[in-house]
Structure formats: structure tokens, C-alpha cells
C-alpha positions as a Markdown table, in Angstrom:
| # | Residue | x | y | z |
|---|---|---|---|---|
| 1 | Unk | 153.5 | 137.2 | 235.3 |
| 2 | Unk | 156.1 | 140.1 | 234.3 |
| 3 | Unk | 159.7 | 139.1 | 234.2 |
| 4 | Unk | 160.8 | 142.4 | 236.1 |
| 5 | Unk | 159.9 | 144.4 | 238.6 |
| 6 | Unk | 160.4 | 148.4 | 237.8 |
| 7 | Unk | 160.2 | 152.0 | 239.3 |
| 8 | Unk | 160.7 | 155.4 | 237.9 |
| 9 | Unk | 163.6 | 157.5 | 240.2 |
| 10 | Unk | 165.1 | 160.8 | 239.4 |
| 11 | Unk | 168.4 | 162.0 | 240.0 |
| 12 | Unk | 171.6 | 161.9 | 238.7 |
| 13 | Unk | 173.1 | 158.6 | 237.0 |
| 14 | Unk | 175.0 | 157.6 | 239.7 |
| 15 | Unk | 173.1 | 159.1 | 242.6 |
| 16 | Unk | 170.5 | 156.5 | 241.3 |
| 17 | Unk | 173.5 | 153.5 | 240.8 |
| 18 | Unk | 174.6 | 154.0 | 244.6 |
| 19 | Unk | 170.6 | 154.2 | 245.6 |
| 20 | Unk | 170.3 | 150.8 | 243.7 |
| 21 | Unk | 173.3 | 149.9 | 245.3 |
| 22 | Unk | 172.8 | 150.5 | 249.1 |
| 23 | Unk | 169.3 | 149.2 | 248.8 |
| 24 | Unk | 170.7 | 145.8 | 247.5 |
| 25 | Unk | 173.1 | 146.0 | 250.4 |
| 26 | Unk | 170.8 | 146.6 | 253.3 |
| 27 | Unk | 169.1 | 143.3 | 251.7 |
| 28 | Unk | 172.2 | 141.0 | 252.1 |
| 29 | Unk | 173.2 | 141.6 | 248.4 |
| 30 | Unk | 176.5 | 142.2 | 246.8 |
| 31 | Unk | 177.1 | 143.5 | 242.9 |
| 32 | Unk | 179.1 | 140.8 | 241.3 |
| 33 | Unk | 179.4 | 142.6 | 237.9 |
| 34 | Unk | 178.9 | 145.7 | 236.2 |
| 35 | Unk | 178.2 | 146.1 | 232.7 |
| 36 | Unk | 178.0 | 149.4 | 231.2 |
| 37 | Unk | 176.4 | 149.3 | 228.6 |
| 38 | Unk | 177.0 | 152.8 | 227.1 |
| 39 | Unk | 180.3 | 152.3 | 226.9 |
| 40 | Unk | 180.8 | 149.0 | 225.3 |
| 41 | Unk | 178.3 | 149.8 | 222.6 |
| 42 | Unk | 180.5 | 152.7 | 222.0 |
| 43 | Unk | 183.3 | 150.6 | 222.2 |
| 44 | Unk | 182.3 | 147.7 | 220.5 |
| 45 | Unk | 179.9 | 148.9 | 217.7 |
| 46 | Unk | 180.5 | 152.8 | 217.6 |
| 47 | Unk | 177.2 | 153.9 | 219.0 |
| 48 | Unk | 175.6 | 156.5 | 221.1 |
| 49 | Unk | 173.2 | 154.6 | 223.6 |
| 50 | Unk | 171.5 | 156.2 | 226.9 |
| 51 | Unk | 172.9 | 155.5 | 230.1 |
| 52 | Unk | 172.7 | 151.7 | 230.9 |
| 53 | Unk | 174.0 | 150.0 | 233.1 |
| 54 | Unk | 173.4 | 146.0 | 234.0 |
| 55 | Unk | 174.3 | 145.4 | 238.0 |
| 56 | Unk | 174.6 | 141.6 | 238.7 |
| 57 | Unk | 173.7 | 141.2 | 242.2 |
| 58 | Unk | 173.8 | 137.8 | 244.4 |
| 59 | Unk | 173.2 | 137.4 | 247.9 |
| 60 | Unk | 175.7 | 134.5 | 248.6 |
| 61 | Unk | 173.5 | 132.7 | 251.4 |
| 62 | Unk | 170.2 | 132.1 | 249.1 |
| 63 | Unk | 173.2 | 131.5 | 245.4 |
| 64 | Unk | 174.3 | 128.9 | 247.7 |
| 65 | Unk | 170.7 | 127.2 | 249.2 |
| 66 | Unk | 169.8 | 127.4 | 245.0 |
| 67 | Unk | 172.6 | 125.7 | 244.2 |
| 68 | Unk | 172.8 | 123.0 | 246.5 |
| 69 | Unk | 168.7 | 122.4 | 245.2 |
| 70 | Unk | 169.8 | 122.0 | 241.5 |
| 71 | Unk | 173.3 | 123.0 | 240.4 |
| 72 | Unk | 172.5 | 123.9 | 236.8 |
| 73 | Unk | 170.6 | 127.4 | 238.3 |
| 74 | Unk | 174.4 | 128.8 | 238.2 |
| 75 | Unk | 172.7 | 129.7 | 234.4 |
| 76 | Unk | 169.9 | 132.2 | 236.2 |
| 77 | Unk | 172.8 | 134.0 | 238.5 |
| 78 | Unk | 173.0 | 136.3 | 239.6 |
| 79 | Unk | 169.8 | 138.5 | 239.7 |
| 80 | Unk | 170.2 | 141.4 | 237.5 |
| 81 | Unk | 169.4 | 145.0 | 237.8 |
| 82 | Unk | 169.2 | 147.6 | 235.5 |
| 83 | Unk | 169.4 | 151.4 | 235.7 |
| 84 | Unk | 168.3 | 152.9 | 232.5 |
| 85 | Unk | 167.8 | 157.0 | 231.7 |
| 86 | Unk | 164.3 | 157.8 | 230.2 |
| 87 | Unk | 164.9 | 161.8 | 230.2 |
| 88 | Unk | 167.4 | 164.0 | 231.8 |
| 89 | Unk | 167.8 | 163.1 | 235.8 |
| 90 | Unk | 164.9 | 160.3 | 235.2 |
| 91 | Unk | 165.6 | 156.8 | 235.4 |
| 92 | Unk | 164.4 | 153.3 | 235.2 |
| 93 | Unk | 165.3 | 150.7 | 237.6 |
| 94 | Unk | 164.6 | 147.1 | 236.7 |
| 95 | Unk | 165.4 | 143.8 | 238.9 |
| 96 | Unk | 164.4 | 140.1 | 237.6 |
| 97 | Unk | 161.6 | 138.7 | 239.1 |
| 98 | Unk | 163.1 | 135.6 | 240.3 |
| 99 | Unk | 159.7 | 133.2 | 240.3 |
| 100 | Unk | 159.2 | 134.1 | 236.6 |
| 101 | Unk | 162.2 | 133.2 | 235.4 |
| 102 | Unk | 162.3 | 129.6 | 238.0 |
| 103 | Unk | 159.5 | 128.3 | 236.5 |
| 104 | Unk | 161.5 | 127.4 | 233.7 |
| 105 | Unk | 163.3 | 124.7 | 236.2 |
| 106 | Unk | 161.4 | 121.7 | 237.3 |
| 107 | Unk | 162.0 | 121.4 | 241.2 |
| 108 | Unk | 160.0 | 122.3 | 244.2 |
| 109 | Unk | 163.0 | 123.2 | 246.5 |
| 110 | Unk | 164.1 | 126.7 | 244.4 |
| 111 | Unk | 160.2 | 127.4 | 245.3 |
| 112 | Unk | 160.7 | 128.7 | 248.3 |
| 113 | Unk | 164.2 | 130.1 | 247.8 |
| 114 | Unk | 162.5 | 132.7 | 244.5 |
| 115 | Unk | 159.7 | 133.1 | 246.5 |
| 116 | Unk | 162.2 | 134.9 | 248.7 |
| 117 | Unk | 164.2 | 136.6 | 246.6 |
| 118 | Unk | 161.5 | 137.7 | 245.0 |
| 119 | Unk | 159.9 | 139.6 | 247.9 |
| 120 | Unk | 164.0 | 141.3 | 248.5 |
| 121 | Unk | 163.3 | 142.5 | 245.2 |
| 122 | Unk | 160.6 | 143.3 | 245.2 |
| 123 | Unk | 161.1 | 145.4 | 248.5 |
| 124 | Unk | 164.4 | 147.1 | 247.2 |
| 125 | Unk | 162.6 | 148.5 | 243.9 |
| 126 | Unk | 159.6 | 149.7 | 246.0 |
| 127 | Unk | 161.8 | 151.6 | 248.7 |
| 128 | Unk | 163.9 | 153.6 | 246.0 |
């Protein structure tokens, strides 16, 4: 099982940020944290890196049934997406794939609850 689901897009950077964006929206997702990684490695280390960014989404109904079934999974949250450039106005988008990374945790209640997130995702990369 792949630990990500992924599609090729082009446009600009953040043409492809607000596509990624909207289409977590219309799901019931909302970003929780933006790391750009371009600029901290830049920052932090002096380095010239591709346009990266890491968006940490969460839709609060399903964070809050996964936490109420085990109250460690605060550790997997949220569900990252990337945008990544490949060439010039072409991208990479990249979102966990929830079930891979749950069955890592021992209970049959988050079953259901990646099984669903994992079809949003799923959805939301395919629609881009």
C-alpha cells in the first residue's frame, strides 16, 4: 500500500496552493499549518530548494471521532499535503493516505474513520 496519494497539475505555485486549498475546503477541511519549505531551508541552512510547501489539513469533525477512538492519534494529525514543483508551472501534489499510516495503531474503531478520510483524499487529489 503507498503512503500517499499524488497528481501532476500545472500552473502557477499558488494557483496550485489555492486549488489544493479549495478542494480541501469543499471536503470539510481546514489548513492548520503551512510550512514553506523553501524558505526555511533558506533560512535555516542557506539553501536553494524548489518550491515546497507542506499544508497541514484537519477536518475537525472526523480529528475529533479519531480522537475520542484512541487519544494518542493527535501524533498522525493532521493529514498533510504537499505541493512540490517538478519543472516550470508543473507540480506535484501529495496527501497521506490515512489507512497506511493507521495500521500502525492497533484499534478497529479509526478503521472506519481512515477508511473515510481516505476516500476525501483520495477524491480531492483526483478532482485537481
Amino acid at each position: 500500500m503507498k503512503y500517499y496519494f499524488n497528481k501532476t497539475i500545472k500552473g502557477t505555485f499558488e494557483e496550485v496552493i489555492d486549488k489544493v486549498t479549495q478542494g480541501l475546503k469543499d471536503e470539510g477541511f481546514g489548513i492548520l499549518t503551512e510550512i514553506d519549505v523553501t524558505a526555511t531551508l533558506k533560512e535555516k541552512l542557506d539553501i536553494d530548494f524548489k518550491k515546497y510547501r507542506i499544508l497541514g489539513a484537519c477536518n475537525p469533525p472526523y480529528a475529533h471521532k479519531a480522537l475520542e477512538a484512541e487519544d494518542k492519534i493527535g501524533t498522525m494529525l493532521p493529514c498533510n499535503v504537499i505541493v512540490q514543483e517538478i519543472e516550470e508551472r508543473l507540480f506535484e501534489v501529495a496527501a497521506v493516505n490515512p489507512m497506511a499510516s493507521m495500521q500502525a495503531v492497533e484499534n478497529e474503531k479509526l478503521n472506519t474513520i481512515a477508511e473515510e478520510i481516505t476516500d476525501k483524499l483520495e477524491k480531492i487529489i483526483k478532482n485537481l
